[in-house]
N, CA, C and O atoms as a GROMACS GRO file, in nm:
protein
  556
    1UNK      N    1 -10.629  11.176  -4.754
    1UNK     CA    2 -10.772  11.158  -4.758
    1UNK      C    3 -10.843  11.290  -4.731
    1UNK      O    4 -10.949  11.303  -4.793
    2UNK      N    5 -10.811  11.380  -4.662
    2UNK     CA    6 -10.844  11.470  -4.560
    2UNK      C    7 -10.886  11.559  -4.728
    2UNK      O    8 -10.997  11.581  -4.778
    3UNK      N    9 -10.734  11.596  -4.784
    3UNK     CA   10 -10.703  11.706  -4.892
    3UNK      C   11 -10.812  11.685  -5.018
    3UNK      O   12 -10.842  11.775  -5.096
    4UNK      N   13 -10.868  11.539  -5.022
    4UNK     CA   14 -10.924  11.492  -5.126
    4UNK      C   15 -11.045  11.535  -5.102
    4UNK      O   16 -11.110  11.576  -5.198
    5UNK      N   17 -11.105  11.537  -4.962
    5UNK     CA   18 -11.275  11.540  -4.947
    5UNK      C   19 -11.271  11.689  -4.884
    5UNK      O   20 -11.377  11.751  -4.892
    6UNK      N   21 -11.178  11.746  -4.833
    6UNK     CA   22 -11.211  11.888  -4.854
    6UNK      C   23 -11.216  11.920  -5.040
    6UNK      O   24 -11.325  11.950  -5.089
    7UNK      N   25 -11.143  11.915  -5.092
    7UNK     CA   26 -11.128  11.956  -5.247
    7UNK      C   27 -11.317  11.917  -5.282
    7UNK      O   28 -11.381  12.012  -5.325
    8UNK      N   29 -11.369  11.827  -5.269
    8UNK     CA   30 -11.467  11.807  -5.277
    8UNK      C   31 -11.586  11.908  -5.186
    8UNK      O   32 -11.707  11.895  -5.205
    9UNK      N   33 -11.544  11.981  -5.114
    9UNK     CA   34 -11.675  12.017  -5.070
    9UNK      C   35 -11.657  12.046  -4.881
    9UNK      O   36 -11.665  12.152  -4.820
   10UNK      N   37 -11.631  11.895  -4.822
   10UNK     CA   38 -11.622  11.870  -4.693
   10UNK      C   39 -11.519  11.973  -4.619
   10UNK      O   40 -11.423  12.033  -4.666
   11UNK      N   41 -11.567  11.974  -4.497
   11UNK     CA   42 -11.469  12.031  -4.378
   11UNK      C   43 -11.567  11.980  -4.249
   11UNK      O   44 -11.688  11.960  -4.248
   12UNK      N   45 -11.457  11.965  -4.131
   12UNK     CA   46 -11.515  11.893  -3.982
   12UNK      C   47 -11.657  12.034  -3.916
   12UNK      O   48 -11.649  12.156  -3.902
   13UNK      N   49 -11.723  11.975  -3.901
   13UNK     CA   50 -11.863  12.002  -3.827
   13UNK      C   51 -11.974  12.034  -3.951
   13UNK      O   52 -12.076  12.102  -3.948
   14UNK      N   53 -11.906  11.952  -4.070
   14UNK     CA   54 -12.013  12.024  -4.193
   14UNK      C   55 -12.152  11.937  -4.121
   14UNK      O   56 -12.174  11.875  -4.017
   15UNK      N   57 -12.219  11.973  -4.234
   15UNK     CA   58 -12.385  11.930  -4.171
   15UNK      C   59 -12.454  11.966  -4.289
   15UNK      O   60 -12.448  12.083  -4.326
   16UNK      N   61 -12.535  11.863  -4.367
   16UNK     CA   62 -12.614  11.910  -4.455
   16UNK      C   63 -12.780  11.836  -4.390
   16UNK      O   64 -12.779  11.747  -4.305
   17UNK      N   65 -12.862  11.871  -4.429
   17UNK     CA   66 -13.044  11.812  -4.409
   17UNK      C   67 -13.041  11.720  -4.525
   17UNK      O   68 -13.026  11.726  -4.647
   18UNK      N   69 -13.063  11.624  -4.425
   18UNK     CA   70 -13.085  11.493  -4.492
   18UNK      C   71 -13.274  11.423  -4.496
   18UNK      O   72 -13.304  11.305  -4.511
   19UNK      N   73 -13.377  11.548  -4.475
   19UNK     CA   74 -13.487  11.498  -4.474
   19UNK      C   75 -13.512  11.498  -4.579
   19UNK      O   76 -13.577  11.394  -4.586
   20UNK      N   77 -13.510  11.556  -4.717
   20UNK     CA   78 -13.555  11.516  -4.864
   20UNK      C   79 -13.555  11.425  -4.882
   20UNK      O   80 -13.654  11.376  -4.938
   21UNK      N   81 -13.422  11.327  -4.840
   21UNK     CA   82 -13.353  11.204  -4.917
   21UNK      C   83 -13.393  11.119  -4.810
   21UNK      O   84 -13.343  11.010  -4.840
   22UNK      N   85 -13.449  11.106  -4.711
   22UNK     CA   86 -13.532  11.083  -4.598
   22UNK      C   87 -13.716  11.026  -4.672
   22UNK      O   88 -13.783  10.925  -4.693
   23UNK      N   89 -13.720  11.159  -4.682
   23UNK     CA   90 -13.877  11.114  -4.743
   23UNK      C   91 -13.853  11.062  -4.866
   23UNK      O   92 -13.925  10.964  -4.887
   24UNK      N   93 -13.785  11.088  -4.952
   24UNK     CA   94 -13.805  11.037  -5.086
   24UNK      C   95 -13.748  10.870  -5.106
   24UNK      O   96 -13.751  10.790  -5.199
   25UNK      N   97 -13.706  10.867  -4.995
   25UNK     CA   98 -13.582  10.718  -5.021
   25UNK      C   99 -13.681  10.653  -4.922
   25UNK      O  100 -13.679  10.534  -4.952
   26UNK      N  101 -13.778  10.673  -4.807
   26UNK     CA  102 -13.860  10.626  -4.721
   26UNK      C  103 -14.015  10.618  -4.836
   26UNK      O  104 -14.072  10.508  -4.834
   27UNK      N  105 -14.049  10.676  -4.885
   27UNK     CA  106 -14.151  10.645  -5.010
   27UNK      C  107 -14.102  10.567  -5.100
   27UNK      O  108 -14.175  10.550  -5.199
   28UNK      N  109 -14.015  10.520  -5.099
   28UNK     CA  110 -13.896  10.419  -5.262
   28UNK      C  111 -13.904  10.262  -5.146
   28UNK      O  112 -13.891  10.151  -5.196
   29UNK      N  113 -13.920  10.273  -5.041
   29UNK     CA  114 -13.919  10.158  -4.950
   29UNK      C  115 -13.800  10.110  -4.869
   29UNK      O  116 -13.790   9.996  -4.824
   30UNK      N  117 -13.694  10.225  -4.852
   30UNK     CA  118 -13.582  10.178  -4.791
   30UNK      C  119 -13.661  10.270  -4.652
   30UNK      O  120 -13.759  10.344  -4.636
   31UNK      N  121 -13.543  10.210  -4.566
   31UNK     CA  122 -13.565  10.325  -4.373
   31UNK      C  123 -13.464  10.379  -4.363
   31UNK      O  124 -13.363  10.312  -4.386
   32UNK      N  125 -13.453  10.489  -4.332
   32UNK     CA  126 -13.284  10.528  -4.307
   32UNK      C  127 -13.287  10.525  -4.190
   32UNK      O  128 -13.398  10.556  -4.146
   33UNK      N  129 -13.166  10.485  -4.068
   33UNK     CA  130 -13.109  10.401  -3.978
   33UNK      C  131 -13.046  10.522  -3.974
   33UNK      O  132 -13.025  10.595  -4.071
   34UNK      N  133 -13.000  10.554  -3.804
   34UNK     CA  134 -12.941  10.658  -3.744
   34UNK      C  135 -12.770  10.644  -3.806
   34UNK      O  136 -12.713  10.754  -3.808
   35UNK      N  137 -12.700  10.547  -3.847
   35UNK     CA  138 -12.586  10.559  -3.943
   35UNK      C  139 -12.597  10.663  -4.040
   35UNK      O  140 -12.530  10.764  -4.059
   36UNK      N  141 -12.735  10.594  -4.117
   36UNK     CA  142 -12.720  10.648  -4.271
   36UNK      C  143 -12.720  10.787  -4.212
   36UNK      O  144 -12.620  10.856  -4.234
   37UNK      N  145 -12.831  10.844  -4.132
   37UNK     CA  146 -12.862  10.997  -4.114
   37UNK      C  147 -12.699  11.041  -4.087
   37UNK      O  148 -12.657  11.134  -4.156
   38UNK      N  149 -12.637  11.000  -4.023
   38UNK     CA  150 -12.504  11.030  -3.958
   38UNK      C  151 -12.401  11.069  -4.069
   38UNK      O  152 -12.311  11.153  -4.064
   39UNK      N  153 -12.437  10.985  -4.173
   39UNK     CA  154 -12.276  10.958  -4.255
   39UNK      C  155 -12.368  11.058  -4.354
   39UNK      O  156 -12.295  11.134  -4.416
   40UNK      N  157 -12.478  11.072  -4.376
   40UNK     CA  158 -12.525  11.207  -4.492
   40UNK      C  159 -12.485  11.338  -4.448
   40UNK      O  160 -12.402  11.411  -4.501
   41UNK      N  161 -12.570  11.364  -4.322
   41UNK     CA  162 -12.554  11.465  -4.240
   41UNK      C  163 -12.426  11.511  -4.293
   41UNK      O  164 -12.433  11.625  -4.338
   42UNK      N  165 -12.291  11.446  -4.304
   42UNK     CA  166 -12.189  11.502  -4.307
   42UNK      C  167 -12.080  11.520  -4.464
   42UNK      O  168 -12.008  11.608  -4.512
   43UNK      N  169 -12.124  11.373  -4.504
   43UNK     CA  170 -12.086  11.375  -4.685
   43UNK      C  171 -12.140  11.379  -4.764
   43UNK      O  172 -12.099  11.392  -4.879
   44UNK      N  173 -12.282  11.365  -4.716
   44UNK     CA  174 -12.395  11.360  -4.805
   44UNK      C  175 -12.397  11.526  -4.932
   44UNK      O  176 -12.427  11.640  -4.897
   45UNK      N  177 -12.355  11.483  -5.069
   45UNK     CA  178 -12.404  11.558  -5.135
   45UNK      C  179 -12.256  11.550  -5.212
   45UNK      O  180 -12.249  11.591  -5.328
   46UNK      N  181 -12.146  11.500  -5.150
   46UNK     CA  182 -11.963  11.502  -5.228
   46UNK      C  183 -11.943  11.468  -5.304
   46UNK      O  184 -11.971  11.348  -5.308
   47UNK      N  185 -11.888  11.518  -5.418
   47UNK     CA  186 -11.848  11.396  -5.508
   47UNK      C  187 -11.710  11.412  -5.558
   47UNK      O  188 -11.661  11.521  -5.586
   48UNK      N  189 -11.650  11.296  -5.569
   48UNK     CA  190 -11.490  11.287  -5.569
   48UNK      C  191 -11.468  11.248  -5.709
   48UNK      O  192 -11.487  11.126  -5.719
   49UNK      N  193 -11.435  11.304  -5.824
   49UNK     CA  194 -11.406  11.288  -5.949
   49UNK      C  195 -11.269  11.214  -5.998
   49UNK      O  196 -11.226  11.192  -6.111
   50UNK      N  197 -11.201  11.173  -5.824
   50UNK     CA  198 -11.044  11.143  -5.905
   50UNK      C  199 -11.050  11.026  -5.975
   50UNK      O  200 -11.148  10.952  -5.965
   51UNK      N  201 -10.940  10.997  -6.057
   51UNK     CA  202 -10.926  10.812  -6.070
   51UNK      C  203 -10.753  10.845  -6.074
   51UNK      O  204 -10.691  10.947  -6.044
   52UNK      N  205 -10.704  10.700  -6.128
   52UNK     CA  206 -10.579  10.663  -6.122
   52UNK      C  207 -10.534  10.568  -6.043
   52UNK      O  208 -10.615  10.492  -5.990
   53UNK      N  209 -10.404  10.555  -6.022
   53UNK     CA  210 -10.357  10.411  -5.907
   53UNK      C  211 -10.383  10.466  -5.766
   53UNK      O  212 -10.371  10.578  -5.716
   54UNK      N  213 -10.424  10.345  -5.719
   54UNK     CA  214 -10.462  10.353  -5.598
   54UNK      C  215 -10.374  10.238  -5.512
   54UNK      O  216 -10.289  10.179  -5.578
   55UNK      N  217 -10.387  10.205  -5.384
   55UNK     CA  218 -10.312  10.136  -5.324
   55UNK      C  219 -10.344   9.964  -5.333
   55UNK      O  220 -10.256   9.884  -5.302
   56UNK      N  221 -10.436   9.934  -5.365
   56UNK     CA  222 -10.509   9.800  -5.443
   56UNK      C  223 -10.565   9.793  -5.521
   56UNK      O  224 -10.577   9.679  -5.566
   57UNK      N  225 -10.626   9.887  -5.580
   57UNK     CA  226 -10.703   9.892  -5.664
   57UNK      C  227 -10.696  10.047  -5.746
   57UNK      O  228 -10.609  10.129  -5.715
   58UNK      N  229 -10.782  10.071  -5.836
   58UNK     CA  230 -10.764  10.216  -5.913
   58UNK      C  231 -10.852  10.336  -5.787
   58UNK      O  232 -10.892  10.294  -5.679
   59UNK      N  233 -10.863  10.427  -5.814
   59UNK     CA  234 -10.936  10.512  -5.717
   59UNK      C  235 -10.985  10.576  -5.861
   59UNK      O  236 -10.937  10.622  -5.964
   60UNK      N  237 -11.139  10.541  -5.787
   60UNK     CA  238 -11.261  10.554  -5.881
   60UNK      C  239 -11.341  10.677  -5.825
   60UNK      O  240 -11.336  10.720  -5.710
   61UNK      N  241 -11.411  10.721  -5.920
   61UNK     CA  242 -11.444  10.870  -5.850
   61UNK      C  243 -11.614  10.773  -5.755
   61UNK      O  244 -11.658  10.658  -5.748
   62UNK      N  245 -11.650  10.908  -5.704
   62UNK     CA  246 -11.792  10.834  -5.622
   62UNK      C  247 -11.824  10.969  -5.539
   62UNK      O  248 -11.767  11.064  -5.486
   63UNK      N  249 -11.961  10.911  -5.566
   63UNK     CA  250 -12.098  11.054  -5.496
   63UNK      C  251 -12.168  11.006  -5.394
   63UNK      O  252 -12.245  10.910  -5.402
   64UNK      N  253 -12.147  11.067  -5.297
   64UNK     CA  254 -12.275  11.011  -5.217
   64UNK      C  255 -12.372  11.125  -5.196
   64UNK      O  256 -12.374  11.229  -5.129
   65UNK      N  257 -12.460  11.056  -5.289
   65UNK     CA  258 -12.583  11.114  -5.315
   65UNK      C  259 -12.698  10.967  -5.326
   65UNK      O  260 -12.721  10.891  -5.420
   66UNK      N  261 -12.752  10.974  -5.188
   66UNK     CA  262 -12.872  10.860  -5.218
   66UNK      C  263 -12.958  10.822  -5.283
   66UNK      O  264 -13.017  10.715  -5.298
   67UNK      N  265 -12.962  10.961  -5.338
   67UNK     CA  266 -13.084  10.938  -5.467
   67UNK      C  267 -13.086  10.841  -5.586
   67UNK      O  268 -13.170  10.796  -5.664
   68UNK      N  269 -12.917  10.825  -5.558
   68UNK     CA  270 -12.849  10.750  -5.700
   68UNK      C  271 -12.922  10.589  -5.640
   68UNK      O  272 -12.893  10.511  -5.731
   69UNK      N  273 -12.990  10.521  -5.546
   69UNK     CA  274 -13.031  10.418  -5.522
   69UNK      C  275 -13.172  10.409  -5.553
   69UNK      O  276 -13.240  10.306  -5.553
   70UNK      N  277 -13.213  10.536  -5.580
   70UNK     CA  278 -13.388  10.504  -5.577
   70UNK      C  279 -13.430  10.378  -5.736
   70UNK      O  280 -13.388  10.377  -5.852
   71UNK      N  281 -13.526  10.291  -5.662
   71UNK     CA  282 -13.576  10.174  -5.736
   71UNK      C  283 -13.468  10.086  -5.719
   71UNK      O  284 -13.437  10.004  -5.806
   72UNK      N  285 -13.404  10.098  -5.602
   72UNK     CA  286 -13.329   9.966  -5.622
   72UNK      C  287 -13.307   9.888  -5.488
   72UNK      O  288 -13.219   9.811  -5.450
   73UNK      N  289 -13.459   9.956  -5.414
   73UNK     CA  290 -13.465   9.894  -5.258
   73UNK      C  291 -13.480   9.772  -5.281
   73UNK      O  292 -13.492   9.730  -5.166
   74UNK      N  293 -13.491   9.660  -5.365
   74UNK     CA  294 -13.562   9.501  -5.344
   74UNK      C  295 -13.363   9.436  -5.352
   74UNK      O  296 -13.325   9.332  -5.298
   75UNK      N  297 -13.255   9.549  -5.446
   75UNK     CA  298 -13.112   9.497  -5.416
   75UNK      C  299 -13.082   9.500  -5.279
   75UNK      O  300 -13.068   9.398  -5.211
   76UNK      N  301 -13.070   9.633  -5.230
   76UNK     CA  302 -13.010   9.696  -5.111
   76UNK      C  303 -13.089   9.603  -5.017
   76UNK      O  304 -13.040   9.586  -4.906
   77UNK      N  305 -13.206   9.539  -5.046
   77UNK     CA  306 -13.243   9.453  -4.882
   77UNK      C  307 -13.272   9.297  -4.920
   77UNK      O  308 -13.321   9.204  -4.856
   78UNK      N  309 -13.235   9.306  -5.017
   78UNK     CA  310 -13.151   9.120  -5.023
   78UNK      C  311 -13.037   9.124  -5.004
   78UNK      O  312 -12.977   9.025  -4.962
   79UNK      N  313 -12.974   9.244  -5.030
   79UNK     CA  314 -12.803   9.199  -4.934
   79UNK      C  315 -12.825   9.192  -4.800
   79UNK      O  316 -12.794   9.105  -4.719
   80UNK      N  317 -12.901   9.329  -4.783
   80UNK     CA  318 -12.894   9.326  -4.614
   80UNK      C  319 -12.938   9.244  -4.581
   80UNK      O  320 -12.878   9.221  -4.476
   81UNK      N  321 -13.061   9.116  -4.604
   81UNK     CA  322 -13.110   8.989  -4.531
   81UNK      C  323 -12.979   8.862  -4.548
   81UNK      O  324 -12.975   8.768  -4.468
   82UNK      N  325 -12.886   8.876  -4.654
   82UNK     CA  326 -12.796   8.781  -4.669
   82UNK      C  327 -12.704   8.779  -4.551
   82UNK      O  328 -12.667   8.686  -4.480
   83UNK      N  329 -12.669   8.945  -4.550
   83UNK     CA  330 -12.523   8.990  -4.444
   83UNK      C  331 -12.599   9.016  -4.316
   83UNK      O  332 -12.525   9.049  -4.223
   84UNK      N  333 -12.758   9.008  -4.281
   84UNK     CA  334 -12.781   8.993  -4.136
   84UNK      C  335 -12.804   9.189  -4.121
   84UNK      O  336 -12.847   9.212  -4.008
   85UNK      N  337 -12.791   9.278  -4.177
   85UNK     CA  338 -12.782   9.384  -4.174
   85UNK      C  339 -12.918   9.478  -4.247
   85UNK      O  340 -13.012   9.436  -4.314
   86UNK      N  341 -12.876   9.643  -4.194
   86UNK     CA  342 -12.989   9.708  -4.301
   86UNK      C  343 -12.907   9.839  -4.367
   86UNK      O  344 -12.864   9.944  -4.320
   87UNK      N  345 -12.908   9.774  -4.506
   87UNK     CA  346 -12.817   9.843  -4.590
   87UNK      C  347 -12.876   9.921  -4.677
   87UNK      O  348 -12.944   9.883  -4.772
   88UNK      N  349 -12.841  10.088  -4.630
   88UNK     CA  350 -12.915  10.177  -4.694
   88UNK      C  351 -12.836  10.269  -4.817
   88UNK      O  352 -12.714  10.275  -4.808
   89UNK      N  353 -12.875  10.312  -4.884
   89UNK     CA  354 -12.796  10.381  -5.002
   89UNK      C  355 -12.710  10.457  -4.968
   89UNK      O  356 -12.746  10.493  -4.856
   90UNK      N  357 -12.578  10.529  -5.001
   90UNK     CA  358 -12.548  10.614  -4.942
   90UNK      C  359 -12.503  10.686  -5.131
   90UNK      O  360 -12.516  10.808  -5.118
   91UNK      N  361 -12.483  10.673  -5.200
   91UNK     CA  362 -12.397  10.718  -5.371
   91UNK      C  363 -12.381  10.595  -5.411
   91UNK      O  364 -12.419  10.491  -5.356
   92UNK      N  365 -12.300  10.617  -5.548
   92UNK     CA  366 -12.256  10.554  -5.670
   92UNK      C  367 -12.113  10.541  -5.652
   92UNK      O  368 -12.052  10.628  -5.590
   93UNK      N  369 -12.040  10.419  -5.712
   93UNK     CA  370 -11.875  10.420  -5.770
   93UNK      C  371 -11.862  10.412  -5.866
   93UNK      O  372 -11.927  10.320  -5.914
   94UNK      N  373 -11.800  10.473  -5.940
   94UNK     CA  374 -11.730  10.434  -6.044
   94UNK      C  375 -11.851  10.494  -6.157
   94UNK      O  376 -11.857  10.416  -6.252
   95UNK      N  377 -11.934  10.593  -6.169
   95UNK     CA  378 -12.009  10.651  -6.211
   95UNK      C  379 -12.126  10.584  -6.231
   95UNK      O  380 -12.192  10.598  -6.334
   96UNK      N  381 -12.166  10.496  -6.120
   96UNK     CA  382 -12.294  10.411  -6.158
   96UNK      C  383 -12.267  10.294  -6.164
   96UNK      O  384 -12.354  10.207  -6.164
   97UNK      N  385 -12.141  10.268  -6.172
   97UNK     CA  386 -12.103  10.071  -6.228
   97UNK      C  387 -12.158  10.037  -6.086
   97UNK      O  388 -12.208   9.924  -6.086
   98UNK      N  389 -12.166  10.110  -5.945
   98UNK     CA  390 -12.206  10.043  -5.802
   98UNK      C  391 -12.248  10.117  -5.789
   98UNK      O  392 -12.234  10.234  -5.824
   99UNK      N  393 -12.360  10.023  -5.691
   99UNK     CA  394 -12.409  10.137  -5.574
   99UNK      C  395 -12.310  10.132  -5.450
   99UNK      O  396 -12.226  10.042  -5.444
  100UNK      N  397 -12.317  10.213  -5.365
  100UNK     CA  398 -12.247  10.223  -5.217
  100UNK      C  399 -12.366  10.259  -5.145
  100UNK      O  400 -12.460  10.332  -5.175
  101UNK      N  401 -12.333  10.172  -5.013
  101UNK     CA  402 -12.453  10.163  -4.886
  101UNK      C  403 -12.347  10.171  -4.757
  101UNK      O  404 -12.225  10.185  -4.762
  102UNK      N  405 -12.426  10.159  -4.652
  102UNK     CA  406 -12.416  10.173  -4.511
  102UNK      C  407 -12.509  10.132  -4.445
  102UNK      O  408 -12.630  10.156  -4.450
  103UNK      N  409 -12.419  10.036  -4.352
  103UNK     CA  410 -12.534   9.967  -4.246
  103UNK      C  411 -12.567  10.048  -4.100
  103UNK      O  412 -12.545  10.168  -4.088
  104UNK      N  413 -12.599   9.999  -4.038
  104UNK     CA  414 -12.712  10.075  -3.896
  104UNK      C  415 -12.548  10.074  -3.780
  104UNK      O  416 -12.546  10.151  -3.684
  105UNK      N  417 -12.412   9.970  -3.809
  105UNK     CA  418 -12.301   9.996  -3.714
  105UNK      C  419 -12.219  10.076  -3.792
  105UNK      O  420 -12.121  10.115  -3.729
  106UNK      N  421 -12.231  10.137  -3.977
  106UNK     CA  422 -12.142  10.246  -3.968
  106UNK      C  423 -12.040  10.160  -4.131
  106UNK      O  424 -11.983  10.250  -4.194
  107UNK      N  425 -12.027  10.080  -4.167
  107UNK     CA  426 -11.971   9.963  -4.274
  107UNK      C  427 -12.015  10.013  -4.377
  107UNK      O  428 -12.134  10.002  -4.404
  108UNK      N  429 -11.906  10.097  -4.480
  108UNK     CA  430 -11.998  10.079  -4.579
  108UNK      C  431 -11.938   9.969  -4.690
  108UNK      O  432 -11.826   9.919  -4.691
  109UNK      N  433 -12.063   9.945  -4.792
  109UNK     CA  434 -12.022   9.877  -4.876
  109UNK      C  435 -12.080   9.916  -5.034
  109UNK      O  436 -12.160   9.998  -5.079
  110UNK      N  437 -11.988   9.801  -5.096
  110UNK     CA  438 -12.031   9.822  -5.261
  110UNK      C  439 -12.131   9.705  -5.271
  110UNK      O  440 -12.120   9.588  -5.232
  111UNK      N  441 -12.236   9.771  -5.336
  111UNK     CA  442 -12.337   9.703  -5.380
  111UNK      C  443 -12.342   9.697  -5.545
  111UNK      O  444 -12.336   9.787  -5.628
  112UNK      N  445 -12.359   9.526  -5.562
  112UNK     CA  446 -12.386   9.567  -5.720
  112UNK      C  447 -12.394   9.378  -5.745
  112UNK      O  448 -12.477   9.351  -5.659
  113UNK      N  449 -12.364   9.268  -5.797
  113UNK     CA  450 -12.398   9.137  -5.758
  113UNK      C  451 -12.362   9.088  -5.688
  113UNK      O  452 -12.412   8.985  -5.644
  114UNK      N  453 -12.265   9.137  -5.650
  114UNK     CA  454 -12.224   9.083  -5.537
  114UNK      C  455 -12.223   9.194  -5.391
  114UNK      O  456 -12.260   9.311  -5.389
  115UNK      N  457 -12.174   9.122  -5.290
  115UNK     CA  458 -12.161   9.249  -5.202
  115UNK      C  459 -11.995   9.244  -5.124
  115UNK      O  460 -11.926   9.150  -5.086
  116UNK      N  461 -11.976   9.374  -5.124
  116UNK     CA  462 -11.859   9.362  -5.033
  116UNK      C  463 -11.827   9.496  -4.950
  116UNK      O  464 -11.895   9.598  -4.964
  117UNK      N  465 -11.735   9.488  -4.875
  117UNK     CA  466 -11.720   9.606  -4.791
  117UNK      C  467 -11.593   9.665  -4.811
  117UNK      O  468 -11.502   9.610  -4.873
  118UNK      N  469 -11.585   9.806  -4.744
  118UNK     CA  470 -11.464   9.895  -4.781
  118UNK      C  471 -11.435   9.946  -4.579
  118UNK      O  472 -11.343  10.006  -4.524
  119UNK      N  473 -11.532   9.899  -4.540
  119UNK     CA  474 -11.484   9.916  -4.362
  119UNK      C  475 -11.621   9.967  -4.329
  119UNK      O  476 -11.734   9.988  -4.374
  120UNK      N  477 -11.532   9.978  -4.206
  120UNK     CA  478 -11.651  10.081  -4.106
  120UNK      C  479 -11.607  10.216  -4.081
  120UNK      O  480 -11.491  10.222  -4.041
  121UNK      N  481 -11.647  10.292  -4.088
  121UNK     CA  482 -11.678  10.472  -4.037
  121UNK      C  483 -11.528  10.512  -4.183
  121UNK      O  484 -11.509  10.474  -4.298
  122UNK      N  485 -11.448  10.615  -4.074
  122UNK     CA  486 -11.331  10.656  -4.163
  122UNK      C  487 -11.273  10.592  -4.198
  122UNK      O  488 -11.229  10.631  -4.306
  123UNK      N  489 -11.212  10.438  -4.153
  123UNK     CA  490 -11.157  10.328  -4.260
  123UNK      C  491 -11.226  10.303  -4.390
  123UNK      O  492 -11.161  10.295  -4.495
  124UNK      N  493 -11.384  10.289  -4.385
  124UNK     CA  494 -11.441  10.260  -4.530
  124UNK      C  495 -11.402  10.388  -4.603
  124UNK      O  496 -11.351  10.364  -4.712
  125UNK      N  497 -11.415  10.538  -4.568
  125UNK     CA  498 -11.407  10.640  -4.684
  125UNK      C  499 -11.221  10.606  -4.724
  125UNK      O  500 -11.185  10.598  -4.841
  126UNK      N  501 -11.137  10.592  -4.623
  126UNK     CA  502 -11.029  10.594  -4.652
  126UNK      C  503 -11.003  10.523  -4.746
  126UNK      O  504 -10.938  10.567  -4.840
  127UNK      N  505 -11.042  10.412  -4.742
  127UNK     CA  506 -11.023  10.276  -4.887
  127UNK      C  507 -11.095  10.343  -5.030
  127UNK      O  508 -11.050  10.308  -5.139
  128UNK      N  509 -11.159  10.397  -5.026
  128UNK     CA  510 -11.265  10.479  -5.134
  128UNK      C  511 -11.182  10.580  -5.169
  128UNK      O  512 -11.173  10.593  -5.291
  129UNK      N  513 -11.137  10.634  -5.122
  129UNK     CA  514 -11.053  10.753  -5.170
  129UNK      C  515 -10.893  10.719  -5.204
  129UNK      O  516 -10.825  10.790  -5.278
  130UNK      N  517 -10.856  10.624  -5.151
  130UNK     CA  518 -10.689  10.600  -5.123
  130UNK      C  519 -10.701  10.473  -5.249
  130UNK      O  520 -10.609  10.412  -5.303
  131UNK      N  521 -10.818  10.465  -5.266
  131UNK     CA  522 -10.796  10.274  -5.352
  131UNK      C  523 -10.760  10.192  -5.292
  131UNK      O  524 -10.644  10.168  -5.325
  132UNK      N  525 -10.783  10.150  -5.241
  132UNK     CA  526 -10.795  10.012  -5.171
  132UNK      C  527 -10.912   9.916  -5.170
  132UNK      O  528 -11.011   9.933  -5.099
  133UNK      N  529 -10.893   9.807  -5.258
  133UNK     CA  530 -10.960   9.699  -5.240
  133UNK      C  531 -11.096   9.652  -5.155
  133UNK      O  532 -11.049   9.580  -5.066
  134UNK      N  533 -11.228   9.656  -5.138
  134UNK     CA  534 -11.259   9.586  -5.098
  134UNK      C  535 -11.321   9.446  -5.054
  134UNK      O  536 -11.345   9.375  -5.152
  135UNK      N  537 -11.345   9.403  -4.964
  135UNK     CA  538 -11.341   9.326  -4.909
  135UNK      C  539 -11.483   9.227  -4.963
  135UNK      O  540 -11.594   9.269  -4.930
  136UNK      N  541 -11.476   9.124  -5.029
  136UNK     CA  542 -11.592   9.054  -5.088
  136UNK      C  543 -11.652   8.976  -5.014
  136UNK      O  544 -11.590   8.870  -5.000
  137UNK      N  545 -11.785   8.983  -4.940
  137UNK     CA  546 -11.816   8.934  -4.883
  137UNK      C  547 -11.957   8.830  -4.928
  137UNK      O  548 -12.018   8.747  -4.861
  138UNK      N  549 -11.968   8.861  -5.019
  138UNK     CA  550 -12.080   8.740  -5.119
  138UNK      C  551 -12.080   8.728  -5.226
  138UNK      O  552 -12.160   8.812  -5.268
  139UNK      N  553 -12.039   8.672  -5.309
  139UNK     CA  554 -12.024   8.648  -5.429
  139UNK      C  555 -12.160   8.658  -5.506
  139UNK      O  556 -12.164   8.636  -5.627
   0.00000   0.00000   0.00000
């Protein structure tokens, strides 16, 4: 996982400014939640181009870049009122086929008709990068 998101960009204490995507995603009608700031701050801007077999599933490339959610705050907060949560953009999978979010404890998930999750903190990127399945939590 480590070799994949450095190749992309990342290394430990990165830090990017996450106020653009702050104001512009806070004018679009989402809030960003001390998670989202957390998990940008640090991947915010990566994008992982691999595909192929993965350990459940294919490993699909994916950006987290929030911008890829703007106009689509009325999705991102009917999931979050379904799952009890506030699910903010974080990138795309699979070049747009999903969105990917993150809630306010750190979970992210795939958004798109349905909703489901890939974990919380480094378990969710690990499933994203390694392929692994996630977890459907509304049909």
């Amino acid at each position: 996982m480590e070799r994949v998101l450095r190749a992309a960009g990342w290394q430990p204490g990165r830090h990017v400014d996450t106020s653009t995507w702050r104001d512009l995603l806070e004018g679009d009608g989402f809030v960003m939640h001390e998670a989202a700031e957390s998990f940008l701050g640090e991947f915010g801007g990566l994008s992982v181009a691999h595909g192929g077999a993965g350990i459940s599933r294919a490993r699909e490339p994916f950006e987290f870049d929030p911008l890829l959610g703007m106009g689509e705050d009325d999705r991102f907060s009917e999931w979050g009122e379904v799952a009890g949560r506030s699910i903010f953009p974080i990138g795309e999978l699979d070049r747009g086929r999903f969105f990917l979010g993150i809630d306010e404890v750190g979970t992210i998930y795939m958004v798109a008709d349905w909703l489901a999750t890939f974990g919380v903190g480094q378990a969710g990127i690990e499933s994203l990068v390694l392929g692994v399945a996630p977890k459907v939590l509304f049909p």
